[in-house]
py3Dmol code that shows the C-alpha trace and the ligand (Angstrom):
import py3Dmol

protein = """\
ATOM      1  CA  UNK A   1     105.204 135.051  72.658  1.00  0.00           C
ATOM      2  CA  UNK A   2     103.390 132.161  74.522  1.00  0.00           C
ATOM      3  CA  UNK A   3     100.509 133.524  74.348  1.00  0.00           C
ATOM      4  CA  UNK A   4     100.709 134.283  70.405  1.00  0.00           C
ATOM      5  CA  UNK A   5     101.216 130.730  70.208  1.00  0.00           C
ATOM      6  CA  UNK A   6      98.021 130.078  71.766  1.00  0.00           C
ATOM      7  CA  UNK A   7      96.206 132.694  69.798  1.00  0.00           C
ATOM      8  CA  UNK A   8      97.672 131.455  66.585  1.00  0.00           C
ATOM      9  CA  UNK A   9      96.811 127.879  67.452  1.00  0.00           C
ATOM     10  CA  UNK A  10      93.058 128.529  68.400  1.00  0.00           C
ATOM     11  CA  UNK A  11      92.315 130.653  65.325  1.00  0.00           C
ATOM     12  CA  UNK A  12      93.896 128.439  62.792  1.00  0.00           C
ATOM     13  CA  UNK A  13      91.108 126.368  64.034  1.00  0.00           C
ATOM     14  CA  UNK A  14      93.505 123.657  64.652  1.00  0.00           C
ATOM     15  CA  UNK A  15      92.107 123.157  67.944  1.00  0.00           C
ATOM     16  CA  UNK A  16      88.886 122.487  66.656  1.00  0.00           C
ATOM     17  CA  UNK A  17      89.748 120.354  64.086  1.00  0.00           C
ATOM     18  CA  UNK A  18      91.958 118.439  66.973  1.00  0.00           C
ATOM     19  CA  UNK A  19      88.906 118.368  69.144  1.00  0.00           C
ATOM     20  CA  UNK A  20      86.757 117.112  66.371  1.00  0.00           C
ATOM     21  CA  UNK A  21      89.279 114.239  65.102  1.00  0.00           C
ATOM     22  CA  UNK A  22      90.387 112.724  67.891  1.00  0.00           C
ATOM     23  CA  UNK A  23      88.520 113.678  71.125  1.00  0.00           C
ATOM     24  CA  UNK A  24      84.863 113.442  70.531  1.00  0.00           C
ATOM     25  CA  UNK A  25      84.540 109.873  70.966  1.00  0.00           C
ATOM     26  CA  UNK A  26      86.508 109.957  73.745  1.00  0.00           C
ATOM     27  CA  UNK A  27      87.122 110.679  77.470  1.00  0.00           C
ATOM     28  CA  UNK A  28      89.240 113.760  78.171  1.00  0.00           C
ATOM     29  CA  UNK A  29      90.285 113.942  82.085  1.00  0.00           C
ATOM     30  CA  UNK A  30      91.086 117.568  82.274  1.00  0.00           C
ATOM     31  CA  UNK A  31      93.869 118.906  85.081  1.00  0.00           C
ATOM     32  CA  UNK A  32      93.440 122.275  87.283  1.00  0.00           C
ATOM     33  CA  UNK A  33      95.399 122.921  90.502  1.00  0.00           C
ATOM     34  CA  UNK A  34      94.451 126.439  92.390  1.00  0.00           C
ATOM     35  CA  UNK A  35      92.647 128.564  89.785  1.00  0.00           C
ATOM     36  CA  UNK A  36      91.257 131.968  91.346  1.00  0.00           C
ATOM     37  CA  UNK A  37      87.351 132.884  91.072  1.00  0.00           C
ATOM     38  CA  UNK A  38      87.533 134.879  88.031  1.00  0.00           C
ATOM     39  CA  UNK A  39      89.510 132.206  86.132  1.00  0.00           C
ATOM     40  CA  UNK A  40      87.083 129.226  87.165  1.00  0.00           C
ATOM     41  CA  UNK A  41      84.303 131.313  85.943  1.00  0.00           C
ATOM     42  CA  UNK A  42      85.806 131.532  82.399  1.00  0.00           C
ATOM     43  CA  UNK A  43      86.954 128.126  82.373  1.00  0.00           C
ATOM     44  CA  UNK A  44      83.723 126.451  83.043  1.00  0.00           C
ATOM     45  CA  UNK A  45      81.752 129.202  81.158  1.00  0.00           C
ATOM     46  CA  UNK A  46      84.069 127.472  78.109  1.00  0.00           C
ATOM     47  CA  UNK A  47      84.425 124.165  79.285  1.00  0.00           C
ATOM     48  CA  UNK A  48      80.689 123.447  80.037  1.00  0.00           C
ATOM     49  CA  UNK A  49      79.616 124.730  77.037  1.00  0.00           C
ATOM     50  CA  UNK A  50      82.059 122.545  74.702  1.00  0.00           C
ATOM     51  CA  UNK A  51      81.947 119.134  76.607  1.00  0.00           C
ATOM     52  CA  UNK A  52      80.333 117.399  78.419  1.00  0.00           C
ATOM     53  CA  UNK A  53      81.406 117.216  81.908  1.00  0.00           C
ATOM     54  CA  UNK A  54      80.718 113.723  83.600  1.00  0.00           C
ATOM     55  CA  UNK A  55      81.511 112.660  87.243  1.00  0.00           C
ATOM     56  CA  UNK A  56      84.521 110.050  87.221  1.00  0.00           C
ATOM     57  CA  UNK A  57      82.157 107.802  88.967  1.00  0.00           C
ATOM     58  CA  UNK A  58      80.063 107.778  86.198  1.00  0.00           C
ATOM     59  CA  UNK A  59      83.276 106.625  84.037  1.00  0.00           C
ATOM     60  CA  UNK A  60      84.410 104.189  86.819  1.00  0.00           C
ATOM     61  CA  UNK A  61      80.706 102.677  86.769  1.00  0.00           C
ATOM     62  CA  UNK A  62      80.915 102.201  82.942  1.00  0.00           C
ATOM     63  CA  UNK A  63      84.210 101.063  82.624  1.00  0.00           C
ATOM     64  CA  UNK A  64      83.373  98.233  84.970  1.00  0.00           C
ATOM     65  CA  UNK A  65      80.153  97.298  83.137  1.00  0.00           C
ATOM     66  CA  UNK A  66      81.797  97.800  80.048  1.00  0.00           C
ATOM     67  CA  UNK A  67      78.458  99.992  79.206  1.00  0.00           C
ATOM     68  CA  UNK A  68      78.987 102.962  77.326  1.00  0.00           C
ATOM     69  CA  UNK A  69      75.418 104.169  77.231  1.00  0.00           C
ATOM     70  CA  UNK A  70      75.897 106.753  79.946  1.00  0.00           C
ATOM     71  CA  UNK A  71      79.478 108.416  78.485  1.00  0.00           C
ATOM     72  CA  UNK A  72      78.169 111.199  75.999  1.00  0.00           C
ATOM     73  CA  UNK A  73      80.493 112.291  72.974  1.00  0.00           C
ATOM     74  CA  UNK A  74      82.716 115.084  73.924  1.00  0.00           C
ATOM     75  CA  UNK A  75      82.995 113.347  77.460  1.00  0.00           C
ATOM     76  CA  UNK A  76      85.111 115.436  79.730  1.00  0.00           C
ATOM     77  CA  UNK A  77      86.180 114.721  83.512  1.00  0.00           C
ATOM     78  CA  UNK A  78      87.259 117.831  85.657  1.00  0.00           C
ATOM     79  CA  UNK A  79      90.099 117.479  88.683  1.00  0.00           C
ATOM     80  CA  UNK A  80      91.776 119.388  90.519  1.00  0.00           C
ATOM     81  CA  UNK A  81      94.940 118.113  92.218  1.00  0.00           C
ATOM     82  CA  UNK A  82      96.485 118.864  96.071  1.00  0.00           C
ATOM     83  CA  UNK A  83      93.526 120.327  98.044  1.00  0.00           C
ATOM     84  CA  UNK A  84      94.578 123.655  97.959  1.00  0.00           C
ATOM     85  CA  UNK A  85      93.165 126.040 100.231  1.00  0.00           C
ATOM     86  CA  UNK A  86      92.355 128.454  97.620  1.00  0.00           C
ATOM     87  CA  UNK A  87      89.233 126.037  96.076  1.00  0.00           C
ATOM     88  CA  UNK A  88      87.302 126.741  98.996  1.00  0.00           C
ATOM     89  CA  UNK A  89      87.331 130.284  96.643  1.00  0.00           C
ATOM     90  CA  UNK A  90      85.495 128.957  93.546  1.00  0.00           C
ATOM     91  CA  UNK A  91      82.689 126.136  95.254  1.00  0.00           C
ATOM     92  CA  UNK A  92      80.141 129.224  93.924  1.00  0.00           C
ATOM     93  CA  UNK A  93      80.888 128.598  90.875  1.00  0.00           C
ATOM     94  CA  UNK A  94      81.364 124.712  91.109  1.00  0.00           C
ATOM     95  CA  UNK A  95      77.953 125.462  92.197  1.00  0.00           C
ATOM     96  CA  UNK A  96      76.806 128.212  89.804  1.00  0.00           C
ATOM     97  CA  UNK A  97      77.478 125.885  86.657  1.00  0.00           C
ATOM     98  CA  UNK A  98      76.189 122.826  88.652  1.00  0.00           C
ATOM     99  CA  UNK A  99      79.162 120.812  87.065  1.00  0.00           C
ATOM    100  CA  UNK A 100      80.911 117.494  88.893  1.00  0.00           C
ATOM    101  CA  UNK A 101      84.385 118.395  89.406  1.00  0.00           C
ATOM    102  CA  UNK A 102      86.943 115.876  91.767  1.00  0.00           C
ATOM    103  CA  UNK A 103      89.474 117.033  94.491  1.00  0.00           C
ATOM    104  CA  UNK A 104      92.201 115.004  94.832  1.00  0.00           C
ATOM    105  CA  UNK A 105      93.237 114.991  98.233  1.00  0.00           C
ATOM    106  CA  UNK A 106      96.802 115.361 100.129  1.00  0.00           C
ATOM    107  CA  UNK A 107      95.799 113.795 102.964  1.00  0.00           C
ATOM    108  CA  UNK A 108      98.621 114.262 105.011  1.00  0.00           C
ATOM    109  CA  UNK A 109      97.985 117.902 104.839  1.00  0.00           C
ATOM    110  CA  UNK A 110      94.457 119.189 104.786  1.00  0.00           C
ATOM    111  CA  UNK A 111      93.013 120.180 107.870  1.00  0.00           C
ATOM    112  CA  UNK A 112      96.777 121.143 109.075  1.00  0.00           C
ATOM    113  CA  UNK A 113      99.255 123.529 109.111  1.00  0.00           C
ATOM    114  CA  UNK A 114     102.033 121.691 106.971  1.00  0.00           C
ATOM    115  CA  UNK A 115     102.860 122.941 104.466  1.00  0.00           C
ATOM    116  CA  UNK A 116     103.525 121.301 100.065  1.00  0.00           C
ATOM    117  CA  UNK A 117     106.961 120.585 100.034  1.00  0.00           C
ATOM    118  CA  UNK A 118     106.858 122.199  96.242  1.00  0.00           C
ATOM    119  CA  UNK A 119     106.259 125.399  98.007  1.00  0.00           C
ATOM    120  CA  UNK A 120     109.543 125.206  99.199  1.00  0.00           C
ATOM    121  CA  UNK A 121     111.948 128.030  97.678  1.00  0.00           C
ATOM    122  CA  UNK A 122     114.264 126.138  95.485  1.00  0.00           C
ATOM    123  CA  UNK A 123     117.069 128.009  93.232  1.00  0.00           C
ATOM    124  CA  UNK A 124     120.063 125.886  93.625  1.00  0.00           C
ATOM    125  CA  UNK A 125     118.679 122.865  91.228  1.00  0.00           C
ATOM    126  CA  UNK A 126     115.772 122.673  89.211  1.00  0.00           C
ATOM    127  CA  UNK A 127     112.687 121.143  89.888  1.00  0.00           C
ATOM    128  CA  UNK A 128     113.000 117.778  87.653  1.00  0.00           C
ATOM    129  CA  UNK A 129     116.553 117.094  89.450  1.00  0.00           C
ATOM    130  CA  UNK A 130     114.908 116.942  92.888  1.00  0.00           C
ATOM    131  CA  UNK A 131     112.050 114.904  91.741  1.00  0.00           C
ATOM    132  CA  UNK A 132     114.719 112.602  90.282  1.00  0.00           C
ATOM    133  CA  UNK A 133     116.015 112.003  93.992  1.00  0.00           C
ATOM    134  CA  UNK A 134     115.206 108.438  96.227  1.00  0.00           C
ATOM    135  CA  UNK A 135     112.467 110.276  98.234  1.00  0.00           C
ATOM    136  CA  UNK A 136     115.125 109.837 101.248  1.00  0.00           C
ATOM    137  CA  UNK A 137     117.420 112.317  99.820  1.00  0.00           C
ATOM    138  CA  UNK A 138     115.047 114.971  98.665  1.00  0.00           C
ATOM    139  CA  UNK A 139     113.606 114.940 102.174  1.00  0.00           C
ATOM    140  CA  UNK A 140     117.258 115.672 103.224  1.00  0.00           C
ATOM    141  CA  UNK A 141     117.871 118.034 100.689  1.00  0.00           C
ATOM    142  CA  UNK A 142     114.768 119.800 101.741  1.00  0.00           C
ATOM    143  CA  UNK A 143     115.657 119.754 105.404  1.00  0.00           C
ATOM    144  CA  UNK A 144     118.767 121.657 104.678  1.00  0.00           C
ATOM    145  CA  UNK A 145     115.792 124.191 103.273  1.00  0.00           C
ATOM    146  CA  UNK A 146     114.471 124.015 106.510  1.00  0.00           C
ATOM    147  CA  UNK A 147     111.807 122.263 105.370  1.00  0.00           C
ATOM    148  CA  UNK A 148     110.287 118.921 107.183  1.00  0.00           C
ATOM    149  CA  UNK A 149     106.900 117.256 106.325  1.00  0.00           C
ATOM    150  CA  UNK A 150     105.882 117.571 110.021  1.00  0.00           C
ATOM    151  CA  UNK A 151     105.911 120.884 110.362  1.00  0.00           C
ATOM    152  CA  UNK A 152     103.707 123.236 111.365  1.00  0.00           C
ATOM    153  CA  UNK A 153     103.924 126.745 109.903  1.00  0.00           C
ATOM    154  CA  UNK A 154     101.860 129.916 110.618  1.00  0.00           C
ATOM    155  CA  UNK A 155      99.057 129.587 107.857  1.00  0.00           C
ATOM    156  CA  UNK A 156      97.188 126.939 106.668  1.00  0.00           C
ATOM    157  CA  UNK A 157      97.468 126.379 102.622  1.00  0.00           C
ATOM    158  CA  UNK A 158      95.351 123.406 102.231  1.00  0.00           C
ATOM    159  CA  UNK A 159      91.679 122.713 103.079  1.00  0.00           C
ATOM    160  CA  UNK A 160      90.154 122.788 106.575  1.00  0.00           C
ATOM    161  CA  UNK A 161      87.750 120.080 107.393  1.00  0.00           C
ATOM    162  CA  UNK A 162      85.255 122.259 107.716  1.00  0.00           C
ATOM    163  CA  UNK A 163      85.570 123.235 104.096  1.00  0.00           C
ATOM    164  CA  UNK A 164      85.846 119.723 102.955  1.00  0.00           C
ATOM    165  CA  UNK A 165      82.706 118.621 104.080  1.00  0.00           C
ATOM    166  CA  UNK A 166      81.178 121.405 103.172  1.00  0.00           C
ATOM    167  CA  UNK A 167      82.574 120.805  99.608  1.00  0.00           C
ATOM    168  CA  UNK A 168      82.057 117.256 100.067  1.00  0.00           C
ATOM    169  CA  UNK A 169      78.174 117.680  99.146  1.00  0.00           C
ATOM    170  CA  UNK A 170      79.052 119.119  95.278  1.00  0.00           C
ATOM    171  CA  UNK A 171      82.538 117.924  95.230  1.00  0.00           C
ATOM    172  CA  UNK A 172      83.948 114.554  94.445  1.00  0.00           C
ATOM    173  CA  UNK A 173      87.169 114.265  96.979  1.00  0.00           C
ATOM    174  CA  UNK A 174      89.860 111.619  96.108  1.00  0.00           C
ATOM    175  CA  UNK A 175      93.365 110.588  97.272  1.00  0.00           C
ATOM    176  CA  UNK A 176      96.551 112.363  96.338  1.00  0.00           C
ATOM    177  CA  UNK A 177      99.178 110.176  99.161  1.00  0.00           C
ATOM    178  CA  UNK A 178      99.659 111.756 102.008  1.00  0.00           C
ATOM    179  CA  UNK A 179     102.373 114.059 101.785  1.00  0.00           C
ATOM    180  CA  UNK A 180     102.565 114.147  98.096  1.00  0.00           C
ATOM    181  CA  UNK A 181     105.790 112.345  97.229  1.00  0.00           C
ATOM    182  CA  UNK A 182     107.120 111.169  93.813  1.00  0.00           C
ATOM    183  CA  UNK A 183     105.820 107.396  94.486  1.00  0.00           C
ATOM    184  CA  UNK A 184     108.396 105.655  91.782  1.00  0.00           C
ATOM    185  CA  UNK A 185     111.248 107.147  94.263  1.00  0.00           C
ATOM    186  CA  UNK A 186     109.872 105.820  97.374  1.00  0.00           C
ATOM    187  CA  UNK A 187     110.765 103.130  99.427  1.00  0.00           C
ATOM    188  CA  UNK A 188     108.557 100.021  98.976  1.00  0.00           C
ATOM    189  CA  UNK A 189     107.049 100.552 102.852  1.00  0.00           C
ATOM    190  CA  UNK A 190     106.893 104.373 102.083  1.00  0.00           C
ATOM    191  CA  UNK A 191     104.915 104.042  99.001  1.00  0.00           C
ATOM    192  CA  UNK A 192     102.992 101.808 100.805  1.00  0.00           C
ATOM    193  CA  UNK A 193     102.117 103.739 103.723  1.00  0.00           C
ATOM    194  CA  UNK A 194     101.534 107.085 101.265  1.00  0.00           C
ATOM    195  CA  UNK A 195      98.849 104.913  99.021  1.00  0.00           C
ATOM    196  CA  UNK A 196      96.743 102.683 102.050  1.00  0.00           C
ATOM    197  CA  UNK A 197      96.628 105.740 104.681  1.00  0.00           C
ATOM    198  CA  UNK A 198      95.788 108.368 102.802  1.00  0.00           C
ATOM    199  CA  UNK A 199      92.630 106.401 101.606  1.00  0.00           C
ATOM    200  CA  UNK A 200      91.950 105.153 105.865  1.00  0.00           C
ATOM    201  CA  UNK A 201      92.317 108.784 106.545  1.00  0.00           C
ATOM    202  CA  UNK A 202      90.220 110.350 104.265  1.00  0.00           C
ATOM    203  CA  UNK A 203      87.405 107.687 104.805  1.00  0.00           C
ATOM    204  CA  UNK A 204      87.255 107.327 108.586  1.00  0.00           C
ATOM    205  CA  UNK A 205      88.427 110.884 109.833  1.00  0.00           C
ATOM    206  CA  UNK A 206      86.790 112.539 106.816  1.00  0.00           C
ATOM    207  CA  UNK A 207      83.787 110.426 106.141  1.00  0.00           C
ATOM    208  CA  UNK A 208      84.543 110.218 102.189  1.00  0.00           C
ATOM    209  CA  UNK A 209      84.074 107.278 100.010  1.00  0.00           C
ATOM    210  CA  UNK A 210      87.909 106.785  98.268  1.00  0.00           C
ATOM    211  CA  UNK A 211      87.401 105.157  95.175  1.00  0.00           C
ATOM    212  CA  UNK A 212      90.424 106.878  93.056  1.00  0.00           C
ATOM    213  CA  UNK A 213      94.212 107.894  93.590  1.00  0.00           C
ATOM    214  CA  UNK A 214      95.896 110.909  91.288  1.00  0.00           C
ATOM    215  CA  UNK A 215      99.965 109.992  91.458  1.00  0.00           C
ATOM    216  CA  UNK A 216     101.721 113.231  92.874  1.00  0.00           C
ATOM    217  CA  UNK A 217     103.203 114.439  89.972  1.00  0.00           C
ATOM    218  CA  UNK A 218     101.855 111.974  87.615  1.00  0.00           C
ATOM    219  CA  UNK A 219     104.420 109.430  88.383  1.00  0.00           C
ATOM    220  CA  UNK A 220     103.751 106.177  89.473  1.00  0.00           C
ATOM    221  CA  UNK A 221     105.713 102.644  88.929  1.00  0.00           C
ATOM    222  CA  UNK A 222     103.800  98.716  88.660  1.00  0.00           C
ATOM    223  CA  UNK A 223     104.771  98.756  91.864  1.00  0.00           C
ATOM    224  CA  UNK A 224     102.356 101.320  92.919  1.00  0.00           C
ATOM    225  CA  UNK A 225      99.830 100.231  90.983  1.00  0.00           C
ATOM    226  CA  UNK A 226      99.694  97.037  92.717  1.00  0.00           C
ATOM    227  CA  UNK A 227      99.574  98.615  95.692  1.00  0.00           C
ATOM    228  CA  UNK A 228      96.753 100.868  95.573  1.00  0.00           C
ATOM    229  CA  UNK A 229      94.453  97.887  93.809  1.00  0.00           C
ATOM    230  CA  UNK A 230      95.578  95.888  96.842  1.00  0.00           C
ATOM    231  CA  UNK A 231      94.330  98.999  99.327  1.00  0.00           C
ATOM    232  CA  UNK A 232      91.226  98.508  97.806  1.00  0.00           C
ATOM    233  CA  UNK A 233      91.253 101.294  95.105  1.00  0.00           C
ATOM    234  CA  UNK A 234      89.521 101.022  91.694  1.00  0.00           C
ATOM    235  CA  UNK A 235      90.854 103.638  89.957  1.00  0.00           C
ATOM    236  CA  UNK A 236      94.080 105.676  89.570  1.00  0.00           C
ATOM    237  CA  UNK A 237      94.810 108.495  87.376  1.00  0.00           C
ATOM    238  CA  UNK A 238      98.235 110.219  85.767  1.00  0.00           C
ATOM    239  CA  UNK A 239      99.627 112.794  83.827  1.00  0.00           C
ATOM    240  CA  UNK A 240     100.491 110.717  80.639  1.00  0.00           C
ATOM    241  CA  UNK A 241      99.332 112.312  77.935  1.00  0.00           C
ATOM    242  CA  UNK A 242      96.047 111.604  75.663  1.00  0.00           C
ATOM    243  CA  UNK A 243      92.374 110.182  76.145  1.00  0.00           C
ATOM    244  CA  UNK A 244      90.693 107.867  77.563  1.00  0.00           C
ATOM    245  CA  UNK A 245      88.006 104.715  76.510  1.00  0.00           C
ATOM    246  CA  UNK A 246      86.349 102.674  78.442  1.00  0.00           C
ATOM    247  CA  UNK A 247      88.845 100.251  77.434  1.00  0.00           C
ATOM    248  CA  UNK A 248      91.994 102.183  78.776  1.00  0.00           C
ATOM    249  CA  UNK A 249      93.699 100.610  82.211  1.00  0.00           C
ATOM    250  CA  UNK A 250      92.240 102.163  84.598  1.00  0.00           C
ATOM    251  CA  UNK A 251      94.905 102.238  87.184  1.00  0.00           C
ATOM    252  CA  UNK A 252      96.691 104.402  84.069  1.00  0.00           C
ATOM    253  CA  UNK A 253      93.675 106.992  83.564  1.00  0.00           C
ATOM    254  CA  UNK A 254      95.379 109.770  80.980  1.00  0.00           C
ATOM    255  CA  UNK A 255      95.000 113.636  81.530  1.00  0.00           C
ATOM    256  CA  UNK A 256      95.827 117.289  80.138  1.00  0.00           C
ATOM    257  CA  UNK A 257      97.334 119.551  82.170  1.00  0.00           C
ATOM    258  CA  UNK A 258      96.095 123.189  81.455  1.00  0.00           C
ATOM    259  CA  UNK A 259      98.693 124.728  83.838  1.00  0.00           C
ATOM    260  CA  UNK A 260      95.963 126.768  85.899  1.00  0.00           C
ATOM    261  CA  UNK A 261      96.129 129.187  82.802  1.00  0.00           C
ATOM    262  CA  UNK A 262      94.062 132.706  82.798  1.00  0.00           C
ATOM    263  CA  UNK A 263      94.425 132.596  79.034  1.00  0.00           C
ATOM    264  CA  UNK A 264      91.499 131.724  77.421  1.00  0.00           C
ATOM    265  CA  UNK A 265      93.638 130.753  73.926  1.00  0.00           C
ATOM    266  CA  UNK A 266      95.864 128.455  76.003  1.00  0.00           C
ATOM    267  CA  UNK A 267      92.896 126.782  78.294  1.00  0.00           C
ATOM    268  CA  UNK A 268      90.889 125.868  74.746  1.00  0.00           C
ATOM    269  CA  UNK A 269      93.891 124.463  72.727  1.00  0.00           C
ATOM    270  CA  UNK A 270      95.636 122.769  76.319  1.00  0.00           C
ATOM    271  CA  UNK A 271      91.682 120.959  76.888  1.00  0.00           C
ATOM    272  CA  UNK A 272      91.617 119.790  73.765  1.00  0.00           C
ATOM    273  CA  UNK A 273      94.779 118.065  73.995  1.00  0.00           C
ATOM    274  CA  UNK A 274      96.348 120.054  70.718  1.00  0.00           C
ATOM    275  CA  UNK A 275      98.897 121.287  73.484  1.00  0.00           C
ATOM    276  CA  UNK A 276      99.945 118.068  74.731  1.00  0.00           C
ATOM    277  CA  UNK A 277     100.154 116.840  71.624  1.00  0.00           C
ATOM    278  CA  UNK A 278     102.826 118.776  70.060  1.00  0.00           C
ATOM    279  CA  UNK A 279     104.931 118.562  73.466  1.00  0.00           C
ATOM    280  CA  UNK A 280     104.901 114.867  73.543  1.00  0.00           C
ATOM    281  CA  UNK A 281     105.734 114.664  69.709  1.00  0.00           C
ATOM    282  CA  UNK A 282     108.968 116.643  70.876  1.00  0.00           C
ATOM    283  CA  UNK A 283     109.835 114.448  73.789  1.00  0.00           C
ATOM    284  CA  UNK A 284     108.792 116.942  77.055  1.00  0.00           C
ATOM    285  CA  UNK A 285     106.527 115.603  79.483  1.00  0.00           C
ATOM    286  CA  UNK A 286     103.630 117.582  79.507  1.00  0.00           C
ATOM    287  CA  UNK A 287     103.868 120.451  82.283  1.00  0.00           C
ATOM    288  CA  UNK A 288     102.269 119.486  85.582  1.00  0.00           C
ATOM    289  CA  UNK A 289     102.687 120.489  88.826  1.00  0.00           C
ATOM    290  CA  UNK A 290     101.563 123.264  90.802  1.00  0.00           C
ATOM    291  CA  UNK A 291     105.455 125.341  91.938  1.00  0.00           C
ATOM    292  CA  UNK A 292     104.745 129.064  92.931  1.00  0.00           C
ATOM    293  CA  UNK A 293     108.757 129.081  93.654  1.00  0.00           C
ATOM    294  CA  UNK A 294     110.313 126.001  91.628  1.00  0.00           C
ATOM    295  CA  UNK A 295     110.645 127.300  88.083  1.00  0.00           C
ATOM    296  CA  UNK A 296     108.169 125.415  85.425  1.00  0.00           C
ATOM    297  CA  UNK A 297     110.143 123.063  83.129  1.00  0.00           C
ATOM    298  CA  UNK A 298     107.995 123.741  80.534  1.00  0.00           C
TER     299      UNK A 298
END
"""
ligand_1 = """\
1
ZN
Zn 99.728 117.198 93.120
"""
view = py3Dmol.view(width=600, height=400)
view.addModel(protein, "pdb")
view.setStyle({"model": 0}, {"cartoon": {"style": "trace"}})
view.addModel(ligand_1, "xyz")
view.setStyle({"model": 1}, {"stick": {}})
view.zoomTo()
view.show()
């Protein structure tokens, strides 16, 4: 039925006419989390043929110098969120299309054996009431789960070091917090410590230049804003949805989820922000998140 949708959408040619209207002159920032080989090949087949993919230093460089010269039209900016383990999988293809694509980091995790907490098998409330919790309580709830951000399980499902800086020479790696939390429901020293140690991390045990933060989940408060232009950040992205100028705040950087979809339909009307469109007219929050076990709210 979803998928008609999609079908229906792209061959009305309202994505086009979407595309054309209102995100040609623009910058789209464009959302993956753990897509297998097969789907990044059909994604950037599509993608790189229909935009034009720029690095998001190239956008953080103009938006400083207010110099638009180096944004083409159709200006799209490709990230993946979390660090999972499985994008070791498609840097053959990152390479094969030769296209700048940004890894935001949870730096708590890579190059460990902790685990997400979202992979965490949750049934007895749905995913939006535990991200509503103070971070203190869904840490408790999830202990009852037998779940602790310390621990150490069998298998790793973030990347190793190794991979990182092997990645690190056609990759763009960022900061996603440390563990991952929803920063709004932190405590003002936990919020804090997730924002200014993830970046110290990542630049002096992983010898990358942090420059950007994606908020876990999209969600972020003034509060954290402040925070991560204080820790020396110039840039921070979230899940809102829409486009970006060179004009837009860039501690508020927008972006389209595409939900890791195999579905070529759904990835062409979701990137051209059709998708996003409709939800937000209707009041949902975009779907986001990356929860093999927690059951999608949208
Ligand atoms: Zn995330």
């Amino acid at each position: 039925m979803k998928k008609l949708r999609f079908k229906f959408l792209r061959y009305l040619g309202l994505a086009k006419l979407f595309k054309l209207l209102f995100q040609r002159d623009k910058v789209t920032i464009i959302l993956f989390h753990d897509i297998d080989v097969d789907t990044a090949e059909q994604s950037f087949a599509y993608l790189s043929k229909h935009y034009n993919i720029i690095d998001l230093d190239t956008y953080i460089e103009a938006h400083y110098r207010k110099d638009s010269s180096k944004i083409p039209k159709n200006a799209m900016i490709i990230t993946f969120d979390d660090g999972h383990i499985g994008n070791y999988e498609i840097l053959p293809v990152i390479k094969k299309y030769n296209i700048p694509v940004t890894i935001f980091l949870t730096a708590g995790i890579i190059n460990t054996n902790k685990h997400f907490w979202f992979s965490t098998k949750v049934t007895d409330i749905s995913e939006l009431e535990l991200k509503a919790k103070s971070n203190k309580e869904r840490l408790e709830f999830l202990k009852d789960k037998d779940f602790w951000q310390e621990k150490i399980f069998e298998t790793p499902e973030a990347l190793s070091k190794k991979q990182i800086e092997e990645m690190s020479q056609y990759v763009n790696m960022q900061s996603h917090t440390l563990y991952h939390p929803i920063l709004p429901k932190c405590s003002d020293s936990d919020a804090k410590k997730e924002i200014v140690e993830s970046k110290k991390i990542l630049e002096e045990e992983f010898n990358l230049n942090i420059n950007t933060l994606a908020y876990p989940n999209g969600d972020y408060s003034d509060r954290d804003i402040k925070i991560a232009k204080d820790a020396g950040y110039r840039c921070a992205i979230t899940v809102d949805y829409g486009f970006n100028t060179l004009d837009s705040d860039i501690f508020k950087l927008k972006r389209v989820s595409v939900n890791d979809t195999k579905d070529i339909n759904e990835l062409i009307v979701k990137a051209s922000g059709l998708w996003a469109f409709i939800k937000s007219r209707n009041g949902t929050k975009q779907a986001y998140g990356y929860a093999k076990s927690i059951k999608e709210y949208t």
